[in-house]
C-alpha positions in Angstrom: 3.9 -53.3 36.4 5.6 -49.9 37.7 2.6 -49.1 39.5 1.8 -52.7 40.8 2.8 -54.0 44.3 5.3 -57.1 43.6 3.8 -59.4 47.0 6.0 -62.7 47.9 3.7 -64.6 50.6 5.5 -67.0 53.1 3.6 -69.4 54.5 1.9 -69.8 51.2 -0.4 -72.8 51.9 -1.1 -72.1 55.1 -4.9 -70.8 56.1 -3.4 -66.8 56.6 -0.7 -67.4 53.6 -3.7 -68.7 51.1 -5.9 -65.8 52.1 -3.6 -63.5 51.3 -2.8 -65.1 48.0 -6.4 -64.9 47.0 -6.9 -61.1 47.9 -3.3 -60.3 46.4 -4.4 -61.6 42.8 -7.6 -60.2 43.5 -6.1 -56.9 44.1 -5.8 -54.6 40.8 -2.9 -52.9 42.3 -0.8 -55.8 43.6 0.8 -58.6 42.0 1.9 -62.2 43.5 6.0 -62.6 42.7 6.7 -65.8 45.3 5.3 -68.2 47.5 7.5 -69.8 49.7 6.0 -72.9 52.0 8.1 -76.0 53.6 4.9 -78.4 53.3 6.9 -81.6 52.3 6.2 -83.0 48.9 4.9 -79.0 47.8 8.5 -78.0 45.9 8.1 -76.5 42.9 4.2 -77.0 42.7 2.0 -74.4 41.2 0.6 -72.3 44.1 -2.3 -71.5 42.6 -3.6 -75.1 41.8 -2.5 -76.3 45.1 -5.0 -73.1 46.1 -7.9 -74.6 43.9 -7.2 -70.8 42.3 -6.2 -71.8 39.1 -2.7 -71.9 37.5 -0.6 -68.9 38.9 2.7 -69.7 37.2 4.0 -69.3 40.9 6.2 -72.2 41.7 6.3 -73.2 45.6 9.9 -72.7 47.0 11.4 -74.1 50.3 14.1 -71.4 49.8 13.5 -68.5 51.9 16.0 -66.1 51.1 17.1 -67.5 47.6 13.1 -66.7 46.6 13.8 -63.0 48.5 17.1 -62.6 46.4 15.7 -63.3 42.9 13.0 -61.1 43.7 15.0 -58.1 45.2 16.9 -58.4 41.7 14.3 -58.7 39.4 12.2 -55.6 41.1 13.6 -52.3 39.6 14.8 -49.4 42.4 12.5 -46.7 41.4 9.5 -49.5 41.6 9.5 -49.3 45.3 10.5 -52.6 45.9 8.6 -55.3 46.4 6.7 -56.7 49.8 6.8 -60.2 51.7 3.9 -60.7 53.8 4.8 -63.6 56.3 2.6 -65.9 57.8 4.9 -68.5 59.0 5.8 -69.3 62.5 7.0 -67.6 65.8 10.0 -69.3 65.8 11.9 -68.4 62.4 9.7 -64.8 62.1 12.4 -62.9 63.9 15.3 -64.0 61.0 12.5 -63.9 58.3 12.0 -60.0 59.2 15.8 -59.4 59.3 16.4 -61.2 55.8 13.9 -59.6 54.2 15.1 -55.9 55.3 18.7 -57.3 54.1 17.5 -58.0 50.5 15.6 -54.7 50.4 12.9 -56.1 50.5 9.7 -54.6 52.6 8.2 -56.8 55.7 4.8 -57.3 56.4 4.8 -59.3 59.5 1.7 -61.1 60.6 3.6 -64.1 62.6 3.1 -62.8 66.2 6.0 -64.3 69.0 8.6 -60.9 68.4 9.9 -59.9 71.9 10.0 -56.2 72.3 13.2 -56.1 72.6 13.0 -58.1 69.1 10.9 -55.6 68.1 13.0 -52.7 68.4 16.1 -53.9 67.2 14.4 -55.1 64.2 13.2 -50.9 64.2 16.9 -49.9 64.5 18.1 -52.3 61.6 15.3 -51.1 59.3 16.0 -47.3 59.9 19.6 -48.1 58.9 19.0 -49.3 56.2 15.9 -47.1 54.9 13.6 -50.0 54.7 10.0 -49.6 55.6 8.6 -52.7 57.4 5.2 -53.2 59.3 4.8 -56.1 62.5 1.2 -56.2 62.6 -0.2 -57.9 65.3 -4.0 -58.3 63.9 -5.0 -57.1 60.7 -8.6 -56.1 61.7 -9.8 -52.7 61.9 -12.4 -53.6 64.4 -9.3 -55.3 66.7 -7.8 -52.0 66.2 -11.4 -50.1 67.5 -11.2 -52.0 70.4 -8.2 -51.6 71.2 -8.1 -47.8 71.0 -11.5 -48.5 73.4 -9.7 -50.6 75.9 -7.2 -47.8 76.3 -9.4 -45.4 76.3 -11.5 -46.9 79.2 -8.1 -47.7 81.2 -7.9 -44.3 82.1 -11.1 -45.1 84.4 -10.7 -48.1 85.7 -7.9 -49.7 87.9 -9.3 -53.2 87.4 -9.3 -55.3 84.0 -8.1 -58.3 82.9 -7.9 -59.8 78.6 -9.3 -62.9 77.5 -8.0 -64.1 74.1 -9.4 -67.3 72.1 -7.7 -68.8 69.5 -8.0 -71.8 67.5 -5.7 -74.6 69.0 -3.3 -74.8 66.1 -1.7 -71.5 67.3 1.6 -71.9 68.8 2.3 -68.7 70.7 0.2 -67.4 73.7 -1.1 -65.1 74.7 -1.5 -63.4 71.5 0.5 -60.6 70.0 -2.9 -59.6 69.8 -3.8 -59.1 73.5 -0.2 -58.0 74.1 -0.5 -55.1 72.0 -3.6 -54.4 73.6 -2.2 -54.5 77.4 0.6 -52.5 76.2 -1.7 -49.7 74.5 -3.7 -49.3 77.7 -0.5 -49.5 80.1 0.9 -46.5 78.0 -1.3 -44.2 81.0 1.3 -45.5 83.6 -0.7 -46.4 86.0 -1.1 -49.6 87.8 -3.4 -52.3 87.3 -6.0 -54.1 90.1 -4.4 -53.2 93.4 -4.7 -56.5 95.4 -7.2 -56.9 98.3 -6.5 -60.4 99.2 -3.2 -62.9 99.7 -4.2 -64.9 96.3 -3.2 -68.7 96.4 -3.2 -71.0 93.5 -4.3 -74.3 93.8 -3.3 -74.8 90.4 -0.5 -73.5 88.9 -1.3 -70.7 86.2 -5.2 -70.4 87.2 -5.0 -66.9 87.4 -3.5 -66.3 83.8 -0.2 -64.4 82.6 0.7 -61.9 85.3 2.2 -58.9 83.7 4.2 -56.0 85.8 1.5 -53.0 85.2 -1.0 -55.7 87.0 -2.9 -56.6 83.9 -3.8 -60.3 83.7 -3.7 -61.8 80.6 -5.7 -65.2 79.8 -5.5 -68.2 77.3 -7.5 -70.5 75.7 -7.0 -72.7 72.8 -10.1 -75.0 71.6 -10.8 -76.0 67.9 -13.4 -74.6 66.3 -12.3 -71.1 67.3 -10.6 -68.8 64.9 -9.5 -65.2 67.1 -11.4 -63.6 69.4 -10.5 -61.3 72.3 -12.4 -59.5 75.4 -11.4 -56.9 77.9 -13.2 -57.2 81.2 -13.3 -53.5 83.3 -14.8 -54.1 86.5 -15.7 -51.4 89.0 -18.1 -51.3 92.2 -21.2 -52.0 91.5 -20.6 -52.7 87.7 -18.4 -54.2 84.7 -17.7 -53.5 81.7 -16.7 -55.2 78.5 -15.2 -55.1 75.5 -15.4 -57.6 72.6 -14.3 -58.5 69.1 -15.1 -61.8 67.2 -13.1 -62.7 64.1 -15.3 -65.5 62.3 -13.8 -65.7 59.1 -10.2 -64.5 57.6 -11.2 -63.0 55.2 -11.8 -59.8 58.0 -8.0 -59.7 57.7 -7.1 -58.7 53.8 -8.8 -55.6 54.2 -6.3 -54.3 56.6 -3.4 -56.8 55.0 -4.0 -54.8 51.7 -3.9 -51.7 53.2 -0.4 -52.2 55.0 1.1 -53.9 51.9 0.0 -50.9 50.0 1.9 -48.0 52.6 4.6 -50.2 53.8 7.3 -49.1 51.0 6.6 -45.4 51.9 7.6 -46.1 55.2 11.1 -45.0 56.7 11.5 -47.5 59.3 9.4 -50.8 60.8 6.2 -50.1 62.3 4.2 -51.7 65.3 0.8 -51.7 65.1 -1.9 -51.5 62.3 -3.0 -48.7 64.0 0.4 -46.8 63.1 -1.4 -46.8 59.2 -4.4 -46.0 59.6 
């Protein structure tokens, strides 16, 4: 057990929060200590038959930070700690991350909605308190190729805008996903498609998220989608364009592995997947 990865998973019976369950007891290196979910009638229910994964001997818990507290106790010191990888909601992710780090216990945040400024206090309380952390806006590596390639290709171009496309149960948009992205390639400093025309909307919101760089950012939500994203370059005379497609999520665990894995050598919260690889 000294050399296994204890993993508590919030959002347990969700569609990210049951992935991860089934590649953390598939991993030979990591072990499943909680699941916490607030699906009604779930309380105390086995986690792994409500999975169809077989018993677990994981009870389902409501209790956020009693679930962090029992597990911050049980784990011994020189263990590491153990790792909560949250797949919960934009709006209680910000005090999930800031509990967990409280109980000593190491954050692996893939609930997108944290405000930079969010962000970086959330860095500042980590460092404090020596408590490695990761906010991970998409666990693919390919995301994390193309991202690198948008930022790359921003240094020759002055006109793009991001498309992101997302099932229509996600709550937050745009993405954390295409954030990161227009963040990455607005690192150069430079501004973003210069306007040519007096733009008028005849309705409201046509022309996407308008973000200070320039960058456009764009939304849409439709079932049958699960995460997809494209950055369009456009220049005289030609265009060019990035795209990634996730079509199953199991393309996550890879990269959800990997972080839960380096996360409690970590001094402080990282940003980024691209930060650990």
């Amino acid at each position: 057990m000294s050399s296994s990865v204890p993993v508590v998973v919030a959002g347990a019976l969700g569609r990210m929060g049951a992935e991860v369950i089934r590649a953390v007891i598939g991993a030979d290196d990591c072990t499943l200590v909680g699941a916490i979910d607030n699906t009604p009638g779930k309380e105390g229910a086995d986690v792994g038959l409500e999975l169809g994964l077989g018993e677990l001997e994981i009870a389902v818990t409501s209790d956020f930070e009693g679930c962090l507290c029992a597990v911050s106790q049980s784990v011994r010191d020189n263990d590491g700690g153990a790792v909560l990888v949250d797949f919960t909601h934009p709006s209680v992710v910000y005090d999930h991350t800031r509990a967990a780090i409280a109980y000593g216990v190491h954050p692996v945040i893939g609930t997108t909605g944290l405000t930079p400024a969010q962000i970086n206090d959330l860095r500042d309380f980590s460092a404090k308190a020596s408590i490695g952390g990761a906010v991970i806006p998409n666990f693919s590596v390919g995301m994390v190729l193309l991202q690198q390639a948008a930022a790359a290709a921003a240094r020759f171009y002055d006109h793009a805008e991001l498309t992101e496309l997302h099932h229509n149960r996600k709550a937050d948009a745009p993405s954390g996903t295409c954030i990161k992205t227009a963040e990455l390639m607005e690192e150069l400093g430079k501004s973003f498609n210069p306007p040519e025309v007096d733009e008028h909307e005849s309705l409201q919101g046509s022309r996407g998220g308008l973000r200070e760089s320039g960058l456009r950012l764009h939304s849409i939500r439709l079932p049958g989608l699960v995460a997809h994203q494209e950055v369009m370059f456009g220049a005289p005379g030609e265009s060019y364009t990035l795209r990634h497609d996730t079509i199953d999520r199991s393309a996550y665990m890879p990269g959800v592995l990997l972080t839960v894995r380096r996360v409690r050598s970590l001094a402080a919260l990282v940003y980024g997947l691209e930060r650990l690889i």
